[in-house]
C-alpha positions as CSV (number, residue, x, y, z in Angstrom):
1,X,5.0,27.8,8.9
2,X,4.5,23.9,8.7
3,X,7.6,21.9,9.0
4,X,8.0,19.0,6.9
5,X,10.7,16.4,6.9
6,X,11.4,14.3,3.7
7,X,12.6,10.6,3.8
8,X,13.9,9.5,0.9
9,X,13.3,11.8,-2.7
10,X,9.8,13.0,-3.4
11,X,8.9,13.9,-6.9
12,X,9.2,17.7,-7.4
13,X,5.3,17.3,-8.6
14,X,4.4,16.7,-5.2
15,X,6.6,19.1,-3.4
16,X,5.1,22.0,-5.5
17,X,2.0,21.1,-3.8
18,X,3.0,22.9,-0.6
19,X,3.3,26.4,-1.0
20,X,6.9,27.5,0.0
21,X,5.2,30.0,2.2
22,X,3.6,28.6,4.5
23,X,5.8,25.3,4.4
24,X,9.6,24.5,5.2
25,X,10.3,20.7,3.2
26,X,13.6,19.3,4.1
27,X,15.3,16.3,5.0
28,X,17.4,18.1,7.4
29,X,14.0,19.7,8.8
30,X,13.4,19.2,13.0
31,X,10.4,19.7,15.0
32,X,8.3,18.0,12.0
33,X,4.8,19.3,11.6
34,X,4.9,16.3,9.0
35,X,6.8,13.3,7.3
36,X,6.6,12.9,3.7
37,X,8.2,9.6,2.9
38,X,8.6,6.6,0.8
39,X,10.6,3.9,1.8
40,X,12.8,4.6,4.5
41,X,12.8,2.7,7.4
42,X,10.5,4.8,10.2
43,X,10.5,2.1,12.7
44,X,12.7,3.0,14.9
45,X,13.1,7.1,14.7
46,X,12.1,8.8,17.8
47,X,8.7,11.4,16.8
48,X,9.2,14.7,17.9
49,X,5.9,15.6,20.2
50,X,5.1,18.4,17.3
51,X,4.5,15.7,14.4
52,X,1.0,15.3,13.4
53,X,1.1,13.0,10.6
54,X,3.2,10.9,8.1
55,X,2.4,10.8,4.6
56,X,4.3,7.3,2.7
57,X,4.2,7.6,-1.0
58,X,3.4,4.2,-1.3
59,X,0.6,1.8,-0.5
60,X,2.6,-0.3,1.6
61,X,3.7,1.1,5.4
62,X,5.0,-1.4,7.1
63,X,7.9,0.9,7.3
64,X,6.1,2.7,9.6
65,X,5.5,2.1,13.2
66,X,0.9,1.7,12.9
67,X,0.5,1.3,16.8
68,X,3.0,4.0,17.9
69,X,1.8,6.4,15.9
70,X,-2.4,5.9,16.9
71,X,-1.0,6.1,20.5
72,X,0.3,9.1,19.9
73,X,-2.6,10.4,17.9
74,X,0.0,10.9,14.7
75,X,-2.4,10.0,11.7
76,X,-0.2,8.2,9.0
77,X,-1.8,8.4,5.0
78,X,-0.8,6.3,2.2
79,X,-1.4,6.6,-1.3
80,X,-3.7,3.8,-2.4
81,X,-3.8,3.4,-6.3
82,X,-1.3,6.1,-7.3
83,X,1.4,3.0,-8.4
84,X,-1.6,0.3,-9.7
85,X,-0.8,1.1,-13.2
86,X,2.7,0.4,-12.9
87,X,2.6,-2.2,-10.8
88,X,0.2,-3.6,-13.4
89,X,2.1,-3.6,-16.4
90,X,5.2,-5.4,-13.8
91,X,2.6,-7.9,-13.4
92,X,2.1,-9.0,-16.9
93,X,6.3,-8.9,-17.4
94,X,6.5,-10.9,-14.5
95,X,4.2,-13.7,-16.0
96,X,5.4,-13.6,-19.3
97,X,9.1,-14.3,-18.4
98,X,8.5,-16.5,-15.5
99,X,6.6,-19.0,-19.0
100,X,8.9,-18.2,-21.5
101,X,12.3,-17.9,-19.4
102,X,13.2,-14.9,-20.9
103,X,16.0,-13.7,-18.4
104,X,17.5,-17.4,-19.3
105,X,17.0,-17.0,-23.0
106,X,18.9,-13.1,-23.3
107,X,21.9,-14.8,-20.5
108,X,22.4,-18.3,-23.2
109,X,22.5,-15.7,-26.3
110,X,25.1,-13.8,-24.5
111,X,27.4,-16.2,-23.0
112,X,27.3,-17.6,-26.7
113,X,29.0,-14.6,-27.4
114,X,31.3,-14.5,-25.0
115,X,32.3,-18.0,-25.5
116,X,33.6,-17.3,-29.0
117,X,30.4,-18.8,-30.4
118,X,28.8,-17.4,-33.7
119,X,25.3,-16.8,-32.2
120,X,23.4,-16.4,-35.6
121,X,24.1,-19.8,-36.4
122,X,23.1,-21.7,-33.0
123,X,19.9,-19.8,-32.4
124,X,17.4,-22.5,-33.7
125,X,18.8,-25.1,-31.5
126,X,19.4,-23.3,-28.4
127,X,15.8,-21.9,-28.3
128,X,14.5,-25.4,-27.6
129,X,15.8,-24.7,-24.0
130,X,13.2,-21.8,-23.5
131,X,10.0,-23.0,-24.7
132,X,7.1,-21.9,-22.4
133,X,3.5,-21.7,-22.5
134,X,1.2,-19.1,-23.3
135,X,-0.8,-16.9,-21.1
136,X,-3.7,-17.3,-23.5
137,X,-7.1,-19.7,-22.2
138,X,-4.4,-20.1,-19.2
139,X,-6.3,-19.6,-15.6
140,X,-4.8,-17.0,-13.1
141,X,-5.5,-16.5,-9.6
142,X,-5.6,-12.7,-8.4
143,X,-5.5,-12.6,-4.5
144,X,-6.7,-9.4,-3.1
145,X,-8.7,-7.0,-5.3
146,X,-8.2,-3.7,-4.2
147,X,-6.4,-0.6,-6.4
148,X,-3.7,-3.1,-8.5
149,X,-5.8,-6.4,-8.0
150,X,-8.9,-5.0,-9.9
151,X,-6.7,-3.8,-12.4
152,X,-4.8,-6.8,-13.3
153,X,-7.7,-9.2,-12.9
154,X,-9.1,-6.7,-15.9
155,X,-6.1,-6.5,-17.8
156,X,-5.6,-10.7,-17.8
157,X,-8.8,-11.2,-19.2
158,X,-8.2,-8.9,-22.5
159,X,-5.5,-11.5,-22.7
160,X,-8.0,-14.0,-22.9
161,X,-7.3,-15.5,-19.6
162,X,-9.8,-17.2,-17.0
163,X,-9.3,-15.0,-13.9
164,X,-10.3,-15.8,-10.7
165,X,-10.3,-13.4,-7.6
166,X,-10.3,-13.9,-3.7
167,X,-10.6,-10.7,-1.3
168,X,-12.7,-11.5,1.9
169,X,-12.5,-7.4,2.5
170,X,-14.2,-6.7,-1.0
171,X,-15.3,-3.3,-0.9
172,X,-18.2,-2.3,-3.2
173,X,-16.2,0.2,-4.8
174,X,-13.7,-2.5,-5.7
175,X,-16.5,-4.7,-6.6
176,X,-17.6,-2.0,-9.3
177,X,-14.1,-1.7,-10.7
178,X,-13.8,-5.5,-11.2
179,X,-15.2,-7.1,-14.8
180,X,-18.0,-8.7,-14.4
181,X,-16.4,-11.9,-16.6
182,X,-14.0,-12.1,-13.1
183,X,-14.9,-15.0,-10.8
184,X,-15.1,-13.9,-7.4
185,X,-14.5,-17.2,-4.8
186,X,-15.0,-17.2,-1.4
187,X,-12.7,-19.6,-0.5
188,X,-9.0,-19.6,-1.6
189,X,-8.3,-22.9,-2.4
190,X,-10.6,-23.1,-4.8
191,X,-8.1,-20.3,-6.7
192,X,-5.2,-22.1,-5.7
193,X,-7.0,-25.6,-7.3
194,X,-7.4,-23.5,-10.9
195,X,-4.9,-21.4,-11.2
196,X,-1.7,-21.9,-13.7
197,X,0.0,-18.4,-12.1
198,X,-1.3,-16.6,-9.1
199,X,-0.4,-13.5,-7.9
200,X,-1.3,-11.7,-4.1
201,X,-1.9,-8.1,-4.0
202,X,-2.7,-7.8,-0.1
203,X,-1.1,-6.0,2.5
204,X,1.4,-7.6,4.6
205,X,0.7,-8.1,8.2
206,X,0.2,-10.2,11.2
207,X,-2.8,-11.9,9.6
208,X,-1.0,-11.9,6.0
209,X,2.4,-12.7,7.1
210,X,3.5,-16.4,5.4
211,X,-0.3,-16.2,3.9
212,X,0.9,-18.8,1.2
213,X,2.4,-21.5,3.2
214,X,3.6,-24.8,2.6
215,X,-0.3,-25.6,3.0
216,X,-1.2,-23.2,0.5
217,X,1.4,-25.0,-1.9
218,X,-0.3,-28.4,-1.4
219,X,-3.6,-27.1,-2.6
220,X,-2.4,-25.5,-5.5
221,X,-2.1,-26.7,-9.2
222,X,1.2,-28.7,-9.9
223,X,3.2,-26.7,-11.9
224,X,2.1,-22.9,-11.1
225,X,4.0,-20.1,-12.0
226,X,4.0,-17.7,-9.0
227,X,4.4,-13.6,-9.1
228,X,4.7,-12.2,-5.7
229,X,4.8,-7.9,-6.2
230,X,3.3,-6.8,-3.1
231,X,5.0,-8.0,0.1
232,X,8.2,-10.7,0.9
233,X,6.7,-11.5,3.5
234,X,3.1,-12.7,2.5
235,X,5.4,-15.7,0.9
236,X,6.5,-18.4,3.8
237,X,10.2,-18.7,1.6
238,X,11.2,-21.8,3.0
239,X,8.2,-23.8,1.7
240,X,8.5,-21.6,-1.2
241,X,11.9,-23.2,-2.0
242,X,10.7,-26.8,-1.3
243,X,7.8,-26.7,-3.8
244,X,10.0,-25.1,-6.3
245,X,12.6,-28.0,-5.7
246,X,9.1,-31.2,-5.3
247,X,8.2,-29.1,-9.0
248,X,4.6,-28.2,-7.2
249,X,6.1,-24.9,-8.4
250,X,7.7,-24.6,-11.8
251,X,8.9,-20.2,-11.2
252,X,8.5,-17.6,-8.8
253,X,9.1,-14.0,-9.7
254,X,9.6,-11.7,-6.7
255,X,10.5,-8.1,-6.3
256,X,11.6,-8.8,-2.9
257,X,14.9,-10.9,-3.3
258,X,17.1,-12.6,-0.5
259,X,20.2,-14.1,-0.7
260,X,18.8,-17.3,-0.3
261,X,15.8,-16.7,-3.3
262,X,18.4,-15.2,-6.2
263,X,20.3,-18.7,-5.5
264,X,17.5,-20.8,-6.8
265,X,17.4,-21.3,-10.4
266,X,13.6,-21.0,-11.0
267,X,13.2,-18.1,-9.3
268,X,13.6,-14.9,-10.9
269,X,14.0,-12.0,-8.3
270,X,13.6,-8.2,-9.0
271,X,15.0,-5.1,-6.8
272,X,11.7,-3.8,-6.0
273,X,11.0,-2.4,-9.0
274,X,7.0,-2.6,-8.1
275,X,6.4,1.5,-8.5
276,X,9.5,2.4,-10.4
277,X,8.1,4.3,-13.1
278,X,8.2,8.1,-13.1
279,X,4.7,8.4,-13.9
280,X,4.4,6.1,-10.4
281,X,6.6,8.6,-8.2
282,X,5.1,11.6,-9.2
283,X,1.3,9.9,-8.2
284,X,2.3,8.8,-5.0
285,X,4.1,12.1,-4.4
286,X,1.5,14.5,-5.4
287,X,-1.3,12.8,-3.6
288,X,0.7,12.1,-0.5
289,X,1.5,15.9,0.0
290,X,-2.1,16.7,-1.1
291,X,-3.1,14.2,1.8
292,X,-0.5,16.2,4.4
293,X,-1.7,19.8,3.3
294,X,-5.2,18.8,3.7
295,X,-4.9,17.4,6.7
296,X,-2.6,20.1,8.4
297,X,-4.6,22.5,7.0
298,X,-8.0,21.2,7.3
299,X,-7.6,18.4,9.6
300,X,-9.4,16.4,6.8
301,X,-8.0,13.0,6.8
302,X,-8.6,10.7,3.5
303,X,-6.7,7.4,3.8
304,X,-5.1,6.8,6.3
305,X,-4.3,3.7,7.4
306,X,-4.2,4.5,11.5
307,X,-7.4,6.5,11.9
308,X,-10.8,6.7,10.1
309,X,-11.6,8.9,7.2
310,X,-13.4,12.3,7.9
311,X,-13.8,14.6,5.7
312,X,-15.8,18.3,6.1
313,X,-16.1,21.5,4.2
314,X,-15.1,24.5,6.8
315,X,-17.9,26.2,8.2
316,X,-17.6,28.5,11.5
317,X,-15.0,30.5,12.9
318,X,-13.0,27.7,14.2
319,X,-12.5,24.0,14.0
320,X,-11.4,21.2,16.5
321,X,-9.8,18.0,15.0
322,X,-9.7,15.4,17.8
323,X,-8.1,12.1,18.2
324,X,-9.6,9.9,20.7
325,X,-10.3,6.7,21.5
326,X,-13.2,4.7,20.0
327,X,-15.6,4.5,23.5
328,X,-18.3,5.4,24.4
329,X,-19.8,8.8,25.3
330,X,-17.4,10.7,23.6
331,X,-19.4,13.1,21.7
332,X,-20.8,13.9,24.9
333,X,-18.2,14.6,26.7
334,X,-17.0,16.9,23.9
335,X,-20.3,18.9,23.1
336,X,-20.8,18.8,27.5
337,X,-17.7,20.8,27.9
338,X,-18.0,23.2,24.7
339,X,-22.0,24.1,25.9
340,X,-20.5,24.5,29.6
341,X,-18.8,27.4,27.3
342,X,-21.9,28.5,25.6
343,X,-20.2,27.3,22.2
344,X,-22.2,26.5,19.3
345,X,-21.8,23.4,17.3
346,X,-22.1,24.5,14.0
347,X,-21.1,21.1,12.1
348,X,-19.7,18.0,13.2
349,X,-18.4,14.4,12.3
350,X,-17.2,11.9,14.0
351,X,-16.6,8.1,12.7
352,X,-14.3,5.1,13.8
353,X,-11.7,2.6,13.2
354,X,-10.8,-0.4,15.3
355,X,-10.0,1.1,18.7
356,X,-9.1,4.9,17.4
357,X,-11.6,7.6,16.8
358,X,-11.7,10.9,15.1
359,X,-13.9,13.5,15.6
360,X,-14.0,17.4,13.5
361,X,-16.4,20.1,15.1
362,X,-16.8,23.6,13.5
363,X,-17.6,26.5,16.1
364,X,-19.4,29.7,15.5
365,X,-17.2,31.0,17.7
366,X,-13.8,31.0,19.1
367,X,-13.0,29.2,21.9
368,X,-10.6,29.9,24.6
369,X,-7.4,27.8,25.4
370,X,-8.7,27.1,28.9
371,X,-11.5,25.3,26.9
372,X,-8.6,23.3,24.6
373,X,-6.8,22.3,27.4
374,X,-10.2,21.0,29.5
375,X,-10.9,19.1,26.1
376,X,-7.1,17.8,26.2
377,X,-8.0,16.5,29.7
378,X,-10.7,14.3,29.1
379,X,-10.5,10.6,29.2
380,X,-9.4,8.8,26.3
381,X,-9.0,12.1,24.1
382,X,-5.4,11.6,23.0
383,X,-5.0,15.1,20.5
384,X,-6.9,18.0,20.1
385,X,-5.8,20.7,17.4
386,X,-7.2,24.3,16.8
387,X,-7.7,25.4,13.2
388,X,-8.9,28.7,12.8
């Protein structure tokens, strides 16, 4: 039986996924085989030696510890396009009330109300106050056009919006997804010079962290509306606040609030409400626990964020799933030791990422735990699992 601890609910769609008999799923589960989780803060929980990998229903995990768990050979998954659509259609709310002021407008028709006032007959003067522009032959600026970028860079332009798009890691797969009526730059500023709303879709991390900086507010087009739905972080806040106050920026909607953000009056701050749909949940869930079976079960591993993908059909009698580091002579080492044996290689793959490495070999026969533990031995071979 594989143990799996839950963090936070997952969607009874992706729980189904793993058969009750050969899985235990609780959040009261120990000795963890596997984490399924969305949110919750995994930074500072203590792994038990038995947990192989962490699947986030998410995109985001920078609730989870990346370095701890590639030392430790724990491969961690994420669920990359499972919440674009929602996040989408948040995207397109975000810029239409950020230009038309709509959470002003619904809080000026009900403190009419509550003053005493007969609403019906102030309307067409009070509307005055919330006049905004149209997103029509408007210009907006997509940063990062992966999963949710593509798809809002699309969906702009059926609003007859000029899009522009800026992703240094464009992948050709992404590339496909994209219209072709997107402009692709290759430097930012020249999105942050057009652009009458921008909005980031990247990851946050050291590289991203305070990505649009006061620096970044310079270049860009008095006046733009800002939506920030992927990270707090990838927003420098204090130089946020002072080009909302110089009128560089005219409204900033975030779905990461602080105390100090909600104060401001043109900024209008969500609870996170990025993936909160329940056609969202059930996405992420079901493909994170189809990214923990497969891997516990297969050692296949298809996006994770830790260690390179590696997927293989199961031939032979037995596999090994390895996690080493990325050096050389590796596969030597490993097919050395397992011919010592007079194993047969049957299949094998092996790829890279950064400084981690992942390697699956199918046998045509068994091998004994004497040989497991002399490939446990080896330099730079961090976990070796036995799937039969």
């Amino acid at each position: 039986m594989y143990q799996i601890k839950t963090f936070n609910k997952i969607a009874p769609a992706g729980l189904e996924r793993l058969d009750p008999e050969r899985y235990t799923v609780g959040s009261d589960v120990a000795g963890e085989d596997g984490i399924l989780v969305r949110s919750a803060d995994l930074l500072g929980y203590q792994f038990p030696d038995s947990l192989l990998a962490i699947a986030r229903a998410g995109a985001g995990v920078n609730n989870i510890p990346l370095d701890r768990c590639s030392q430790k050979g724990i491969a961690v998954f994420s669920t990359p396009g499972a919440n674009a659509n929602a996040v989408k259609e948040l995207v397109l709310c975000a810029m239409l009330i950020s230009s038309r002021d709509v959470p002003g407008a619904i809080r000026w028709v009900r403190n009419q109300v509550e003053a005493g006032v007969d609403v019906a007959s102030v309307v067409e003067k009070g509307k005055a106050a919330f006049v905004g522009p149209e997103l029509y032959r408007k210009t907006l600026g997509v940063i990062g056009l992966g999963a949710i970028g593509a798809l809002v860079a699309n969906i702009a332009l059926s609003l007859g919006m000029d899009v522009y798009g800026y992703d240094p890691f464009l992948s050709v797969d992404a590339a496909l997804r994209l219209d072709r009526h997107v402009h692709v730059v290759k430097d930012v500023n020249e999105l942050y010079r057009r652009a009458d709303y921008i909005t980031p879709h990247i990851h946050y991390n050291e590289k991203t962290r305070h990505m649009i900086d006061a620096r970044a507010f310079a270049a860009m087009k008095p006046g733009v509306r800002l939506v920030n739905l992927a990270r707090g972080g990838v927003v420098d806040d204090e130089a946020l606040l002072a080009a909302l106050d110089a009128g560089q920026v005219t409204a900033y909607v975030t779905d990461f609030p602080t105390n100090a953000l909600t104060a401001h009056p043109h900024v209008i701050a969500l609870p996170h409400l990025g993936a909160s749909t329940p056609e969202s949940e059930q996405n992420c869930a079901v493909m994170a626990a189809e990214e923990l079976r497969d891997y516990l079960e297969n050692g296949n591993i298809r996006n994770s964020v830790n260690l390179p993908d590696v997927s293989l059909e199961r031939s032979g009698v037995m596999r090994l799933c390895i996690v080493h580091k990325n050096v050389p002579a590796m596969l030597a080492s490993i097919t050395a030791l397992l011919g010592r044996d007079g194993v047969n290689v049957e299949n094998l793959s092996n790829k890279s990422k950064g400084d981690y490495a992942y390697t699956l070999v199918d046998l045509s026969s068994a091998v004994g735990e004497n040989a497991v533990e002399d490939l446990r031995a080896l330099p730079n071979v961090i976990r070796v699992r036995c799937l039969a």
